[in-house]
Every structure is written in structure tokens, then in C-alpha cells.
C-alpha positions in Angstrom: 0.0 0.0 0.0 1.5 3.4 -1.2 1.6 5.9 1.6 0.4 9.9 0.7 3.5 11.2 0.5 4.7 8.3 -2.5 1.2 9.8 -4.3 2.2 13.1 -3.9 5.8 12.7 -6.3 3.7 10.9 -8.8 1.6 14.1 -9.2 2.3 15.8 -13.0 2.7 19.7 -12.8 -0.4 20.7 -15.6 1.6 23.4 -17.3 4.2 21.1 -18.0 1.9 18.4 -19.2 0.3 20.9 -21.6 3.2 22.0 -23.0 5.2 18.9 -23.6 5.2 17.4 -27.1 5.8 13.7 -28.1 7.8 13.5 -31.1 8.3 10.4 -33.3 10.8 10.0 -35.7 10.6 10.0 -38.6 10.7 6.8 -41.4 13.9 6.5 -43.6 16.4 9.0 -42.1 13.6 11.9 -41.6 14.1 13.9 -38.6 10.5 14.6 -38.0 7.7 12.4 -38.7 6.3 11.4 -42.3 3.3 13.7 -43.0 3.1 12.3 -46.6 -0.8 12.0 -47.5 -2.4 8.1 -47.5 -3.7 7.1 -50.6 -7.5 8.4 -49.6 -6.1 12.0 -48.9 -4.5 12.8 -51.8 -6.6 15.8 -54.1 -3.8 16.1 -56.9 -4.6 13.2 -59.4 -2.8 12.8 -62.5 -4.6 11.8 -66.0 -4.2 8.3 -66.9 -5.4 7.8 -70.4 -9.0 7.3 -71.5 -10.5 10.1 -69.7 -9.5 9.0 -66.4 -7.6 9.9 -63.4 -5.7 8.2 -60.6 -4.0 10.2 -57.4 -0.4 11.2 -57.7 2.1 9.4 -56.0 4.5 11.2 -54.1 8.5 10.2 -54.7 10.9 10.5 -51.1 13.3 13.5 -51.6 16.8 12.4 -52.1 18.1 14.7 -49.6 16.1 13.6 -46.3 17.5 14.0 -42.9 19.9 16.5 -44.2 19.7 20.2 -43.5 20.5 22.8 -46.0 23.0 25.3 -45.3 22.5 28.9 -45.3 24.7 28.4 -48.6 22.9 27.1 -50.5 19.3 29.4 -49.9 20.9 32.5 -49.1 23.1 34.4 -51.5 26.8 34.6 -49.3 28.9 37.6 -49.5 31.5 37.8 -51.7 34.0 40.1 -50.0 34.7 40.7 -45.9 32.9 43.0 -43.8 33.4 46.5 -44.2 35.7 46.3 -47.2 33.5 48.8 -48.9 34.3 51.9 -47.0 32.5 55.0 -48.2 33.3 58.2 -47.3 31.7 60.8 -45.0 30.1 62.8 -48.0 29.3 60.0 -50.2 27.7 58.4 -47.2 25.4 61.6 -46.8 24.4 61.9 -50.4 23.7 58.0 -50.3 21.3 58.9 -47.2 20.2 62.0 -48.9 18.7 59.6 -52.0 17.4 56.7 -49.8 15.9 59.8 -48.0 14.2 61.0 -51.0 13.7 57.7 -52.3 11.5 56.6 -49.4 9.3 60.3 -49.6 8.4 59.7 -53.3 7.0 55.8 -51.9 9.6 53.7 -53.7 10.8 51.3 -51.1 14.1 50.3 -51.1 15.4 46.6 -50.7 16.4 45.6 -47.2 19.9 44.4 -46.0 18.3 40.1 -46.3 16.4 40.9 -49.8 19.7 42.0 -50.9 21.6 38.9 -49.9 18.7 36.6 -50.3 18.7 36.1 -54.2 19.2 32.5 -55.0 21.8 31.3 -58.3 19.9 29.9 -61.0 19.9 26.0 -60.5 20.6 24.1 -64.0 18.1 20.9 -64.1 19.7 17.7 -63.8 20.8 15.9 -66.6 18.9 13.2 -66.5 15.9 15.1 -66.3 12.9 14.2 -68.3 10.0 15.8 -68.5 6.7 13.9 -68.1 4.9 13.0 -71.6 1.2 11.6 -72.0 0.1 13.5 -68.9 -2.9 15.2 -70.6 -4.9 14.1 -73.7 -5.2 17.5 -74.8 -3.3 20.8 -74.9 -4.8 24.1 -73.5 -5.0 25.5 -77.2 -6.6 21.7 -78.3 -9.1 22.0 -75.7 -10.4 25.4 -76.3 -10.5 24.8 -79.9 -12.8 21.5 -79.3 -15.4 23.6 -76.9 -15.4 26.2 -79.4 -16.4 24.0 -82.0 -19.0 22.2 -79.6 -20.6 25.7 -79.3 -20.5 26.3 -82.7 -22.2 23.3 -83.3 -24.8 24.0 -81.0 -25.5 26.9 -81.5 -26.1 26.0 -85.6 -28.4 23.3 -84.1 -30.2 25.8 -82.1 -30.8 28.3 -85.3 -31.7 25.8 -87.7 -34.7 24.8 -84.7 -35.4 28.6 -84.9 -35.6 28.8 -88.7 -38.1 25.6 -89.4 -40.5 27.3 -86.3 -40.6 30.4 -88.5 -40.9 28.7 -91.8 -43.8 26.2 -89.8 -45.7 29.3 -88.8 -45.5 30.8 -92.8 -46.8 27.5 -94.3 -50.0 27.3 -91.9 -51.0 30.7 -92.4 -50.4 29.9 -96.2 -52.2 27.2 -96.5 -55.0 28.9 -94.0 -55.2 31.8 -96.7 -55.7 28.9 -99.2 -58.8 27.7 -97.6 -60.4 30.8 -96.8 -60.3 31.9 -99.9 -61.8 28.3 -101.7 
């Protein structure tokens, strides 16, 4: 039989309780866990041929459980720290524009938009880009609706035209009988 004070230290301080977070890791080298959609989840499908569609399947990045250095998002400066000295009047005119600059309502790049511009990645060479996605092209498919509507709308006219030339051949042959 456990006495009170043995209950007591099994007591959980709330805050803490609330606060903590249970983390699993991750499948295949992730850090965190897999939040990769299940089958059921998945909204992006992909056009199989025929008129129908299937969901996408999602490939594992080749670079898991590796962070990326600042190196390689960020654009690194290419000289030292305070290598580009200005001088005490080009420093005021510089101030002088930004100054004027910010009272017209351009606004001026800061110090991380500056540094932040990525290089152009090349793709890799072995590269291929998917064929036989979609049975159409954007151009193909407008050009098919438009000659839907066309057609439809000849369809409609000619229904038009045979009311009109119904309605002329009864009073016709109404003007025929009246007048026997």
C-alpha cells in the first residue's frame, strides 16, 4: 500500500503536461515524422489515359535527414565586412537619395532581400519531362469547346428557322382555304 506522501511525487505539474510534445521519428532518415498523404487523402490526381484519373504518387526527396546550409538558400557575400568603405560625403548623399527615395513611396530593398537572391539551378541531366500527362493541350481544348458551341449553337438556329418557316406554311395554307 503506497503511503500519501509516494502519491504526492507521482503528481504531473499541468503546465508542463500541456506544454510537452511527443515526437516520433521520422521513417527512412527523416528527422520529424512522415506527414506524406495516405492514398485516400491525396486531391492532386494525374490523367491516366482514356479520360480517367488516378491520385499522384509522391516520390521521397533524395536529400532527407539533411539540412540545408545557409549556402545554399541564401546568397553569401562575396568580400569581408566592411571592405567597402564609403566616405563621410558619399555616405550623406547616399542617405540623402534613400531619403528622398523613401518620400516619393519607392521602397528600397532591405539588407536580407539583398543577400537573399538565390543562383539559378541548371536541371539535372537526367531530367525528363513527363509525356502523356494530358490528352489535350490548353490551345486543343479550347479549340474543341469552341467547336461544340459552334455546333450547337447551328443546331439551335436551324430549330429557330423551321418554327418560322412552320408558322408561314399554316397561315399559307390557312389563306388557301379561306379563300376556296
Amino acid at each position: 500500500m503506497k503511503t500519501f506522501s509516494q502519491f504526492i511525487n507521482e503528481v504531473y505539474d499541468k503546465d508542463v503536461m500541456g506544454r510537452s510534445q511527443i515526437r516520433k521519428q521520422g521513417e527512412g532518415g527523416r528527422e520529424y515524422s512522415n506527414r506524406k498523404k495516405t492514398k485516400p487523402e491525396i486531391r492532386r490526381t494525374k490523367n491516366v489515359g482514356g479520360g480517367k484519373t488516378e491520385p499522384t504518387e509522391y516520390k521521397d526527396r533524395k536529400d532527407i535527414g539533411t539540412n540545408k546550409p545557409k549556402s545554399k538558400t541564401q546568397q553569401q557575400p562575396t568580400q569581408e565586412r566592411g571592405t567597402a568603405g564609403v566616405s563621410g560625403k558619399e555616405a550623406q548623399r547616399k542617405a540623402y537619395r534613400e531619403r528622398k527615395a523613401r518620400e516619393s513611396g519607392a521602397k528600397s530593398k532591405t539588407a536580407s532581400e539583398l543577400l537573399s537572391k538565390k543562383k539559378e539551378t541548371k536541371s539535372h541531366p537526367d531530367y525528363k519531362p513527363k509525356t502523356g500527362g494530358a490528352k489535350y493541350s490548353r490551345k486543343e481544348r479550347i479549340s474543341l469547346q469552341r467547336k461544340g458551341e459552334r455546333a450547337l449553337r447551328d443546331v439551335f438556329r436551324k430549330q429557330e428557322r423551321d418554327k418560322g418557316a412552320d408558322k408561314k406554311t399554316a397561315n399559307a395554307k390557312a389563306q388557301d382555304r379561306m379563300s376556296k
